[in-house]
N, C-alpha and C positions, 0 to 999 in steps of 0.2 A: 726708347723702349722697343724691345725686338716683337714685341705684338704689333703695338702700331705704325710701323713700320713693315709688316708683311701684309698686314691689313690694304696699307697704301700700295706697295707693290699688286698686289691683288688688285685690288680697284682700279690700276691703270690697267692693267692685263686685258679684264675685263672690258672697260668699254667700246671696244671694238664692236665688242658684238650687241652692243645697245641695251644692256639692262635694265628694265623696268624699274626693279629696286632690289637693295641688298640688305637680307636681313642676320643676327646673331643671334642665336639661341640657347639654352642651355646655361652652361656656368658665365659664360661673358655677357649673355641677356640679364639674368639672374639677380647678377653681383657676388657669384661666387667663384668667381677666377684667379687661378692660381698659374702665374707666366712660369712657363716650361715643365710644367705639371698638368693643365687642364688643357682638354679638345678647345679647339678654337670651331665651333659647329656653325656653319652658316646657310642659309638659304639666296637662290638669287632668282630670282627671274627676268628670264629671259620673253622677247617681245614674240617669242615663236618656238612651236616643240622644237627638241634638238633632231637634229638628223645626223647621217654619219658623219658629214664635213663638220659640222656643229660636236661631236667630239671629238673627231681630229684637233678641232683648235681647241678644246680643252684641255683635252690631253699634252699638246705643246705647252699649253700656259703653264698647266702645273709642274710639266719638267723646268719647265723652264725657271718656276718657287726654288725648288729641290735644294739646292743649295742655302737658301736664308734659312738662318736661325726659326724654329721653330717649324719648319715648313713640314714636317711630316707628320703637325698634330692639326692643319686645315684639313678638316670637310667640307665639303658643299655641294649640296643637291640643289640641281638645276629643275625650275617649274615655266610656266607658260602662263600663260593670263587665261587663255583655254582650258587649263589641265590640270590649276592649280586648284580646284572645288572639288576633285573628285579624289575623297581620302583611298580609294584601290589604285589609281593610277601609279606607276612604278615610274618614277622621273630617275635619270641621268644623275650618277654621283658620284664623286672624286672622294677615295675614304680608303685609307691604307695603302696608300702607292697607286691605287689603281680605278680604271673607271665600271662603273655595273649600274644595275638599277632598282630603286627601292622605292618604298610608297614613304609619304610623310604622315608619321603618326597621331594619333588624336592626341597624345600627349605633347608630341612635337609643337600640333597647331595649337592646344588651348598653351603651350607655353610662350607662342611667338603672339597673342591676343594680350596675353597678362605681362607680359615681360619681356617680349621681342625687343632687341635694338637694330632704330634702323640705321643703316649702313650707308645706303645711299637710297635715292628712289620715294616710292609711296611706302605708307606703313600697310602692318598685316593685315590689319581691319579693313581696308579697302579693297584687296585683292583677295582677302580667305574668309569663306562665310565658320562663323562661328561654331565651338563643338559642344552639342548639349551635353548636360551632365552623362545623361546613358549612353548613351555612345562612349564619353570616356571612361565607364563604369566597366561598361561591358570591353573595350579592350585591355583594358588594366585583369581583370581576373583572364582574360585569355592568356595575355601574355606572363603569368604569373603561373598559372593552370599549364597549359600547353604548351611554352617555351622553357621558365624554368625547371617546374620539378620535373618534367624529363633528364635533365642533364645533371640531375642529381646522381641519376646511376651508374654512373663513371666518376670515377674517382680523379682519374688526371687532370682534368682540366682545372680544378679546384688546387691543382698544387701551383696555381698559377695567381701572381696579384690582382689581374684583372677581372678574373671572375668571382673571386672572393669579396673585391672591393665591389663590382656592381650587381653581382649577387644578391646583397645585402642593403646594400644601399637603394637597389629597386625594390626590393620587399619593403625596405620602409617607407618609399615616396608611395608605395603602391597602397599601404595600409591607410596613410594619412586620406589618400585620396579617397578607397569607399570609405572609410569612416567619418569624415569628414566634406568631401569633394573638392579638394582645392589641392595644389600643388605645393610642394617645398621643394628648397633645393638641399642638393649633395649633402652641404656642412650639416642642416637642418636634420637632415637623414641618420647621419652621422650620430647625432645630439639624441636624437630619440631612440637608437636602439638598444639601449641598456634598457630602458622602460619596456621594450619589448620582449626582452626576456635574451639579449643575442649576447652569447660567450665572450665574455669581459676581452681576454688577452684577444680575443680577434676583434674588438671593437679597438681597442688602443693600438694592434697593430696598423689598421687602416688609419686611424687619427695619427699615427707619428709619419708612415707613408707619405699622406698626401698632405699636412700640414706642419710637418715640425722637420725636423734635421734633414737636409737632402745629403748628405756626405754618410750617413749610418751603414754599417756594413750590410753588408747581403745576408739575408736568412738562412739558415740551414736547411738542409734538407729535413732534418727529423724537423724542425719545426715546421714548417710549409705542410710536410705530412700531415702533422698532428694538427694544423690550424685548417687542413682539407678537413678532417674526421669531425672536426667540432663545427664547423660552417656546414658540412649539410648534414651531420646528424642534429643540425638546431632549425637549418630552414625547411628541410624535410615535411615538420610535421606543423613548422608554422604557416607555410604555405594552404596545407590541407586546409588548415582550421579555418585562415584569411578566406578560400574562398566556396569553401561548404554550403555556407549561405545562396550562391549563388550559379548551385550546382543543378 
């Protein structure tokens, strides 16, 4: 299997530099993973901040993936046993060919508490204190507020599969959570946005994308257009509504 098999290359790579423990999260924590379809999203920590030599040798390691199967859908944000409680800290992270730094989200952590897999190492509950409900309350309508319906007002980026597919797909994990408080995943998302009121032909386009024919031809352009115009003239005003309340 070219998963577990990059996993393992990964993991020798790795302990060189003595990792505390390796975690999965997202669709392979989950159980909704789809091999050469779904991010392979990981966390690891490491026994000390990085520094620049510390991404030198990351950076080697991941050219050094680059060619296996699968190797350009590995993430993985590097923490510290020091660094890893404070959800502002921007940790070290390998994500799109290349390395930067980013914080781990409160949906990140309450997802690696309920459903992390561990990798290697300690689990998450030993190393990350817990994220109460308001905290992930209050970053779900930020990032819903302030991330997506800005980028409603451009058109281009929406003629694109990935923002359409997690566009809509974080509107729906986003609704289950304050309406409920708890997380679903992707498929789960998927299943519930007809009930939410999201444009049929772009719900089944995303369900044949990411779980049916991988051989289907490419979309057209007039289509991509016109599934841009119904994807945010629907989340536009569902976004509002979602987080009004909490305005």
């Amino acid at each position: 299997m070219p998963t577990a098999a990059l996993l393992d290359r990964f993991l020798t790579g790795l302990k060189p530099l003595g990792p505390v423990a390796v975690w999965a999260h997202g669709s392979l924590g989950g159980g909704d993973y789809q091999e050469g379809r779904s991010d392979l999203d990981l966390i690891a920590v490491l026994p000390r901040p990085a520094t620049a030599r510390t991404a030198w040798r990351l950076g080697l390691l991941h050219a050094r993936l680059r060619a296996a199967p699968l190797a350009g859908l590995l993430h993985c944000t590097y923490l510290s046993p020091g660094t890893a409680a404070d959800p502002e800290e921007r940790h070290l992270t390998w994500a799109h060919q290349q390395l930067f730094k980013r914080t781990v989200t409160p949906v990140t952590r309450r997802e690696l508490h309920e459903s992390g897999r561990v990798l290697y190492g300690e689990s998450p509950r030993e190393l990350l204190p817990p994220v109460p409900d308001p905290e992930l309350a209050a970053f779900v309508v930020r990032d819903q507020r302030d991330f997506w319906r800005p980028t409603l007002r451009r058109a281009e980026p929406w003629r694109q599969d990935v923002w359409v597919d997690l566009g809509l797909l974080t509107f729906a994990r986003a609704t289950v959570t304050l309406r409920e408080g708890r997380l679903i995943t992707k498929r789960e998302a998927l299943d519930g946005l007809p009930a939410l009121g999201a444009p049929g032909q772009v719900v089944e386009d995303i369900a044949e994308r990411r779980y049916g024919n991988a051989a289907r031809p490419a979309a057209t352009p007039e289509w991509t257009a016109r599934r841009a115009e119904l994807t945010r003239s629907y989340l536009g005003p569902a976004i509002d509504t979602l987080v009004a309340p909490y305005s």
